[in-house]
C-alpha positions as CSV (number, residue, x, y, z in Angstrom):
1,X,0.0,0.0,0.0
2,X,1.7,3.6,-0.6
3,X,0.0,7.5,-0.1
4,X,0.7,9.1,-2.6
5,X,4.3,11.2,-1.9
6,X,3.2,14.4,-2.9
7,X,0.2,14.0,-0.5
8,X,-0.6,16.2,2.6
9,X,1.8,13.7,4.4
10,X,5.2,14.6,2.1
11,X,7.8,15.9,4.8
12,X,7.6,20.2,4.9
13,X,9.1,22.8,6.6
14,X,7.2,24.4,9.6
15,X,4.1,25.8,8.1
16,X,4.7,29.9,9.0
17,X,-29.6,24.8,30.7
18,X,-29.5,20.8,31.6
19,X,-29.7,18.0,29.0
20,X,-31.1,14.7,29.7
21,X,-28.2,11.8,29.1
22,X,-27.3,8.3,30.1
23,X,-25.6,7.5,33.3
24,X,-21.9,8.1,34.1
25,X,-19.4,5.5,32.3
26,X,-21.3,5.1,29.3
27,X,-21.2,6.5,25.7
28,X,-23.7,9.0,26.2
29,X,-22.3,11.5,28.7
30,X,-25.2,12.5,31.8
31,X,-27.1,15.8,32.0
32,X,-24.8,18.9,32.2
33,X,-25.7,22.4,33.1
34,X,-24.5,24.9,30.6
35,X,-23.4,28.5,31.3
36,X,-25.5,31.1,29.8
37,X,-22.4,33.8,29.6
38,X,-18.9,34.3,28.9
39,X,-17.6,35.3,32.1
40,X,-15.9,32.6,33.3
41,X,-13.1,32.2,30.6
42,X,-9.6,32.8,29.2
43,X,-8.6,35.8,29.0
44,X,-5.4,38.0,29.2
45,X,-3.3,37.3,32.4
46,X,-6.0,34.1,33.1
47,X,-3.8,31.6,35.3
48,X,-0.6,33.9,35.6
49,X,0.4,32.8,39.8
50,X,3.3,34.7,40.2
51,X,2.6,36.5,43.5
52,X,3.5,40.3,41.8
53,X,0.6,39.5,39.1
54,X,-2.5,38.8,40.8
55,X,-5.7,40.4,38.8
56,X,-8.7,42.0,41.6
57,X,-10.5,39.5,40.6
58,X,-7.9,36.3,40.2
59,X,-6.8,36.7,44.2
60,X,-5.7,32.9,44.7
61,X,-9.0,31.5,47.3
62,X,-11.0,33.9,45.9
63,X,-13.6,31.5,44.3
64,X,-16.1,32.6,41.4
65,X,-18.2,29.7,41.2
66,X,-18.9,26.9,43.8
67,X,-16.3,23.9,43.7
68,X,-16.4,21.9,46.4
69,X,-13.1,19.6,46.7
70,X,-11.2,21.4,45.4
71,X,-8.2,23.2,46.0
72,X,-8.3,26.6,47.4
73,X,-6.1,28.6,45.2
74,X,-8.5,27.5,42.3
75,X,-11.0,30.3,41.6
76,X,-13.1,28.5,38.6
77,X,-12.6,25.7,36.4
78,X,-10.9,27.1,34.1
79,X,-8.5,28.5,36.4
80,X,-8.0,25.1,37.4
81,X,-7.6,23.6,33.9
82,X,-5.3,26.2,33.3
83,X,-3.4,26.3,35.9
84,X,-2.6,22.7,35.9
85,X,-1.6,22.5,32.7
86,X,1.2,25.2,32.9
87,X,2.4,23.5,36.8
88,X,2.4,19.8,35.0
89,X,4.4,20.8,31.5
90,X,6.2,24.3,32.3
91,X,6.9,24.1,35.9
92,X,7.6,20.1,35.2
93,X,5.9,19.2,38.5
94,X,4.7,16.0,36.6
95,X,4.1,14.6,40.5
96,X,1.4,17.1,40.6
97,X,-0.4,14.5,38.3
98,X,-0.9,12.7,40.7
99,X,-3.1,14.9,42.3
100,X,-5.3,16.5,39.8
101,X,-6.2,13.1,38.2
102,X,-7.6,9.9,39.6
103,X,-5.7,6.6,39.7
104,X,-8.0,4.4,37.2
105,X,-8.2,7.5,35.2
106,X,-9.5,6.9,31.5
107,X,-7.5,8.4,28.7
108,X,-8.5,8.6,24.8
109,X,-5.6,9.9,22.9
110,X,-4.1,10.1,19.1
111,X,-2.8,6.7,20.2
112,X,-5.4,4.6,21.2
113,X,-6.7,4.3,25.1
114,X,-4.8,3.2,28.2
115,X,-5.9,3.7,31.8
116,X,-4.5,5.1,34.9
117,X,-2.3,7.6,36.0
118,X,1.4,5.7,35.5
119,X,0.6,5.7,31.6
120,X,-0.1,9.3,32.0
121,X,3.0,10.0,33.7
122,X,4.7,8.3,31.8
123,X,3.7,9.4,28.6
124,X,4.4,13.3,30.2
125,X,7.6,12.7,31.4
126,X,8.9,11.2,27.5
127,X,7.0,14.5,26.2
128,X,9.1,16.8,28.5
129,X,12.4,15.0,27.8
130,X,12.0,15.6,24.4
131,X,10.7,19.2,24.4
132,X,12.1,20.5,27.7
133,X,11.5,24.6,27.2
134,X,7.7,23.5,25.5
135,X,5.5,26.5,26.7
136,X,2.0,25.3,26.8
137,X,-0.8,29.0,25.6
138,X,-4.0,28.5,26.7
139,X,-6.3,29.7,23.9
140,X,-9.9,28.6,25.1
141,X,-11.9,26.8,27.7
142,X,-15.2,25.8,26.9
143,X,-17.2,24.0,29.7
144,X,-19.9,23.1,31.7
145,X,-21.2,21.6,34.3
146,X,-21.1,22.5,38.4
147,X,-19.9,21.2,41.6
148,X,-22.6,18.4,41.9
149,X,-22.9,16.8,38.6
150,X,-18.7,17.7,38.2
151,X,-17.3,19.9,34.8
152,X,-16.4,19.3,31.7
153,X,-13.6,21.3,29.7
154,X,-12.7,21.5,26.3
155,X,-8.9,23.1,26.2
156,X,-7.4,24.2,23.3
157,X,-3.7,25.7,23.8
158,X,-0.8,26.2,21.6
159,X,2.3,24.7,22.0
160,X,6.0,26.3,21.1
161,X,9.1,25.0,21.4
162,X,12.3,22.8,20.4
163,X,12.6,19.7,20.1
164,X,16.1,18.8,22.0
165,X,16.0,15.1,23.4
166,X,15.7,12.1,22.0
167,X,12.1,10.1,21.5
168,X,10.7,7.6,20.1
169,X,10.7,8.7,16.2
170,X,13.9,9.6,16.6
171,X,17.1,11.6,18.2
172,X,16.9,14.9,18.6
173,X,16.3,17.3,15.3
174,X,17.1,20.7,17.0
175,X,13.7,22.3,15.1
176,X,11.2,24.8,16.5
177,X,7.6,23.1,17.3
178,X,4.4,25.4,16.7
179,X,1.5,23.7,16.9
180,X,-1.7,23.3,18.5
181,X,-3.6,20.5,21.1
182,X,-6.8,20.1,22.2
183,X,-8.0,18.3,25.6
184,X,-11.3,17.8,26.5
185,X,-11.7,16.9,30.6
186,X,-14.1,15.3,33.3
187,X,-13.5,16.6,36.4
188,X,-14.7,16.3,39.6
189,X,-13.3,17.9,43.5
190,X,-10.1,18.4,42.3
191,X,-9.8,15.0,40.1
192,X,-9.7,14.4,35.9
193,X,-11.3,10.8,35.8
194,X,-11.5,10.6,31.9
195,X,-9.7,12.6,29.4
196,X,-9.7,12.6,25.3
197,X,-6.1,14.6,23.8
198,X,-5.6,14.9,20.0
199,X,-1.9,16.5,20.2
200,X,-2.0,17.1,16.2
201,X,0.8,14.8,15.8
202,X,1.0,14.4,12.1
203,X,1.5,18.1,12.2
204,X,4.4,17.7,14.8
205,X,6.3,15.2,12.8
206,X,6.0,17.2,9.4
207,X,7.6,20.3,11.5
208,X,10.6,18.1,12.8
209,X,11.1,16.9,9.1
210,X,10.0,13.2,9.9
211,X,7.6,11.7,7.2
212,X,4.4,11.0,8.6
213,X,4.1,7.9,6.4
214,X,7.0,6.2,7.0
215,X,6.3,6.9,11.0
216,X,3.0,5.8,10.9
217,X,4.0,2.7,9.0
218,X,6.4,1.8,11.5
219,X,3.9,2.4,14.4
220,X,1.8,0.0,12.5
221,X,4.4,-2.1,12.5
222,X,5.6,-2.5,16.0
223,X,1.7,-3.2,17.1
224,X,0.7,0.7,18.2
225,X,-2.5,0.3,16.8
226,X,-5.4,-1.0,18.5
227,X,-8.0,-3.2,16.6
228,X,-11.1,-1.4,16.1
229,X,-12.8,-4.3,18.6
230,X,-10.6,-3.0,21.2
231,X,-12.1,0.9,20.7
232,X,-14.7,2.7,22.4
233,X,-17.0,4.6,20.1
234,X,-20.7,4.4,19.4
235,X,-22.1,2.7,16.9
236,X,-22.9,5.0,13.6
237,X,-26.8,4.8,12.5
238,X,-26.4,5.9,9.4
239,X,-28.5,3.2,7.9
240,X,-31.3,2.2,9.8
241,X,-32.9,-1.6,9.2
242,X,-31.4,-0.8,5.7
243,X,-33.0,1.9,4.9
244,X,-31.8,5.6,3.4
245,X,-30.8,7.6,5.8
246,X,-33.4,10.3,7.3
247,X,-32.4,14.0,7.0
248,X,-32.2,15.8,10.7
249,X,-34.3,18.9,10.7
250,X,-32.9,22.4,12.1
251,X,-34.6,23.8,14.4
252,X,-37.1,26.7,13.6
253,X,-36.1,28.5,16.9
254,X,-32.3,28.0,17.4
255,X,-30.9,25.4,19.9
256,X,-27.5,24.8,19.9
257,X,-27.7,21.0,20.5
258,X,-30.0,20.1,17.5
259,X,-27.9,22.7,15.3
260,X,-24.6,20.7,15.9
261,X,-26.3,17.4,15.8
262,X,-28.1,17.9,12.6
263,X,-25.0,19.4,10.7
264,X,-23.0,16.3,11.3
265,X,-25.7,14.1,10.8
266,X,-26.8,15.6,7.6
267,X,-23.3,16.3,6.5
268,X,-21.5,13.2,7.1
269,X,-24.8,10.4,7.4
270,X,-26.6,11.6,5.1
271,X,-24.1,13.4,2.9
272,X,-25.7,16.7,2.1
273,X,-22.9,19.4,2.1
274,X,-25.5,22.3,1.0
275,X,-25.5,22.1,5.1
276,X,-22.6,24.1,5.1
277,X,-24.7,26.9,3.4
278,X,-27.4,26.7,6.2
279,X,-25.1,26.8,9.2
280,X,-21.5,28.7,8.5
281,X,-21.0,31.9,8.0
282,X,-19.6,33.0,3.8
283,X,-16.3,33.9,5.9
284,X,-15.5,31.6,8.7
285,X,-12.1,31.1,9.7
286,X,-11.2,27.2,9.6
287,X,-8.5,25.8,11.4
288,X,-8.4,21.8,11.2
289,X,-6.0,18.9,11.6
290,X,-2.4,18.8,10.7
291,X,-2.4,22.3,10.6
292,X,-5.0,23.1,7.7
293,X,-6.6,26.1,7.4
294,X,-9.4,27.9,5.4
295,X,-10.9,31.3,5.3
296,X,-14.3,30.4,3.7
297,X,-17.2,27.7,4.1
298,X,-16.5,26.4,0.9
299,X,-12.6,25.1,2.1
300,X,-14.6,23.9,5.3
301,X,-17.3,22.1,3.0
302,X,-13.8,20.9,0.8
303,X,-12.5,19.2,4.1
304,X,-16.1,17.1,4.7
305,X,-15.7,16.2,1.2
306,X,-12.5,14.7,0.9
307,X,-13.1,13.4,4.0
308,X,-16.4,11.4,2.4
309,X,-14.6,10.7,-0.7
310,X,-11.6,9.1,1.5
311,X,-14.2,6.9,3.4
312,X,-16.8,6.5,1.3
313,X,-19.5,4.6,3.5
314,X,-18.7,7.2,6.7
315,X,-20.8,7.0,9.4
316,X,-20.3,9.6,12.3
317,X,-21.5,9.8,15.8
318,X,-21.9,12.8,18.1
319,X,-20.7,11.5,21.6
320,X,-21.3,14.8,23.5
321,X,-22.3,18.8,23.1
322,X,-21.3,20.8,25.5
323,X,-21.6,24.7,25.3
324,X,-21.6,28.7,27.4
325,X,-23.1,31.8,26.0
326,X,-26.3,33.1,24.8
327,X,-28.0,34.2,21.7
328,X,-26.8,38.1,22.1
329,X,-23.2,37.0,23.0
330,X,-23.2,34.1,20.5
331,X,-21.8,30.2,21.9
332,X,-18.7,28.2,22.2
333,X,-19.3,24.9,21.7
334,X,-17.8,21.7,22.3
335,X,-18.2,18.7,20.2
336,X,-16.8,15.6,20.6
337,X,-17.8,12.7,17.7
338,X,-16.2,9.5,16.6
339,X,-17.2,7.1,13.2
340,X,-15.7,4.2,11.1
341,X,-15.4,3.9,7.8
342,X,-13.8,1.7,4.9
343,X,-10.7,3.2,2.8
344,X,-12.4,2.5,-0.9
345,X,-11.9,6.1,-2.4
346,X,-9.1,8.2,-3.7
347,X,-9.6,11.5,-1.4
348,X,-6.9,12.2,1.4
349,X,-4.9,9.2,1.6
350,X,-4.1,8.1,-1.6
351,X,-4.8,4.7,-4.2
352,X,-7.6,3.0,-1.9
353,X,-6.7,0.1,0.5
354,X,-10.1,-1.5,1.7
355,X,-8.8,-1.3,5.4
356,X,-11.4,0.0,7.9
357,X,-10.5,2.3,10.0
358,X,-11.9,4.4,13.7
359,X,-11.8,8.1,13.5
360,X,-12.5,10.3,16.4
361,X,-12.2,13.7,17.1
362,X,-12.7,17.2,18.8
363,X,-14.5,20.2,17.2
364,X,-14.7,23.7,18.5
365,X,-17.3,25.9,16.8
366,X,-18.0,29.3,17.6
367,X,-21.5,30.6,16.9
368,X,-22.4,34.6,16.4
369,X,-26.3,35.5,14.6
370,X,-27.0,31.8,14.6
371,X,-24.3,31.1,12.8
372,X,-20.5,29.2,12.5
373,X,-17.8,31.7,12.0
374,X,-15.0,30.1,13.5
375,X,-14.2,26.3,13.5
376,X,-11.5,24.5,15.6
377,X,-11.2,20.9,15.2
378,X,-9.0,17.9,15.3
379,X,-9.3,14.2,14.4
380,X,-6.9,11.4,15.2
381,X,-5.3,11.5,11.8
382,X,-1.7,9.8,12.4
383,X,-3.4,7.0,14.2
384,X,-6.0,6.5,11.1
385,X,-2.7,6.3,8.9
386,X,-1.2,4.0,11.1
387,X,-4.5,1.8,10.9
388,X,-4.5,2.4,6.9
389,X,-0.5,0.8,6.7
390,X,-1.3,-2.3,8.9
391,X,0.3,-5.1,7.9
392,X,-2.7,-7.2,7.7
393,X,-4.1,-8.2,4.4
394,X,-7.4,-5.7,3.1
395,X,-10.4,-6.7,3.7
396,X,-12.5,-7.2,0.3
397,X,-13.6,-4.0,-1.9
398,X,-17.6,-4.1,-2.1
């Protein structure tokens, strides 16, 4: 099986109100509580501790929402989630893991998923060793959630800087890393008990100048890649008892959970892209995995299509919407989504291989007049090469 060498993947430079739900545990995530404003977020000087820096309103203790168990210096959630972050990777207190997440701890990354916190300190430690002056910029927090039902956060951050020890695609390469992550968080009094990361990886290696084929190839090859009977996702129902698939209405007053449902329903179920048209704004800003970008909702509708073209017989399923804001402020939303699909078209990756493969991913859209006009979203694209360059035979074209 090849990808085509002048694909995405050829080695480049460095590119310049409550919800009813299913019971903790299983795929359909419980009720949540959503905020109905903006004012607990990131913004300039959010999670700066030094002790000459402290904002009137950012006074360590000083809590702005109820959050029972946890630790006092935390003044909201996203505080916390910020906070963490920079005291885990920048400070390298990588012991403080062990505090802010539970033991059995259930983690979804580019990867595949392992459980507790050893594989998490682990996997931090390797990270740091490799990238030791790594500064981790918190773009965004969306979450929901309270004290009782615990929080969910979706962190997006960017992450900058050079790549000076040894891991395990290689030794060191000496370049600059620019890229960007996203994390999305259950938390409750003080603990993460599950956690989904896509750390764009694809895009990392293509900034160190290590070809994301070959690399994925060879993480095929030494068994990285879970079989998709080993994977947690929901089942797509794209094709009920056989039959077509039913179009998902939009609402005729808007609602933020059936808007996001039906546009990735009807966009990658049923495979109308006019969607695109109904629910982006003409100019939306479009940042996507491995780095892509587009500046209009005909590059985002471009992505879907390849996408469909690549996997011909995609099914996706939404796995949770979480959001904050109003109508007059506009939302951030959360989505989280996962689907399989079989390799039989020329699209993203390349002469077709008939493998099936598990895709999952994080979106961030950002709604203003009822509409999309910003879109941040990744999907674990390394790991679906890696399952595409298995060394097990294809499974039969249909």
């Amino acid at each position: 099986m090849t990808i085509e060498q002048n694909s995405q993947f050829a080695p480049a430079a460095a590119p310049q109100p409550s919800r009813r739900g299913a019971p903790e545990g299983t795929m359909h995530p419980p009720a949540r509580t959503m905020p109905t404003d903006h004012t607990i977020r990131v913004d300039s000087g959010h999670g700066i501790d030094e002790p000459h820096r402290v904002d009137q309103d950012r006074v360590p203790g000083r809590r702005r929402q109820p959050m029972r168990g946890f630790e006092d210096t935390y003044t909201d959630i996203v505080d916390y989630i910020v906070r963490i972050t920079h005291r885990i990777w920048e400070d390298q207190d990588v012991g403080y893991v062990y505090d802010t997440y539970s033991p059995g701890c259930r983690l979804h990354g580019d990867d595949g998923f392992s459980y507790g916190v050893e594989q998490l300190v682990d996997g931090t430690i390797q990270t740091i060793n490799a990238f030791p002056d790594c500064r981790h910029y918190a773009d965004d927090v969306i979450w929901a959630g309270d004290e009782d039902q615990g929080f969910v956060t979706s962190h997006r951050a960017l992450n900058i800087g050079h790549h000076t020890g040894p891991w395990r695609w290689g030794p060191p390469t000496g370049r600059k890393l620019d890229t960007w992550v996203m994390a999305n968080c259950v938390v409750r009094e003080n603990e993460i008990y599950e956690e989904w990361v896509l750390y764009n990886t694809a895009a990392k290696l293509q900034q160190l100048g290590i070809d994301v084929v070959e690399a994925a190839r060879a993480y095929a090859a030494e068994g990285g890649i879970a079989p998709l009977s080993a994977r947690s996702f929901s089942e797509p129902q794209r094709l009920v008892g056989g039959r077509k698939p039913e179009a998902m209405a939009l609402p005729e007053q808007f609602d933020v959970d059936q808007v996001v449902r039906a546009l990735f329903h009807n966009v990658y179920n049923r495979r109308d892209l006019s969607m695109f048209d109904r629910v982006y704004a003409e100019s939306v800003n479009y940042h996507g995995t491995t780095n892509r970008v587009g500046r209009n909702r005909s590059d985002v509708r471009g992505m879907a299509r390849s996408l469909l073209a690549t996997f011909p017989d995609l099914g996706v399923s939404v796995d949770e919407v979480y959001w904050m804001g109003n109508e007059t402020d506009g939302f951030s939303v959360s989505v989280r989504w996962s689907g399989t699909g079989t390799h039989r078209g020329y699209g993203l990756y390349g002469k077709p291989t008939g493998r099936r493969a598990h895709l999952w991913g994080i979106s961030q859209l950002y709604f203003a007049g009822g509409r999309i006009v910003e879109e941040w979203s990744l999907f674990n694209e390394f790991d679906v090469l890696a399952q595409l360059l298995g060394d097990e035979p294809p499974s039969l074209l249909g």
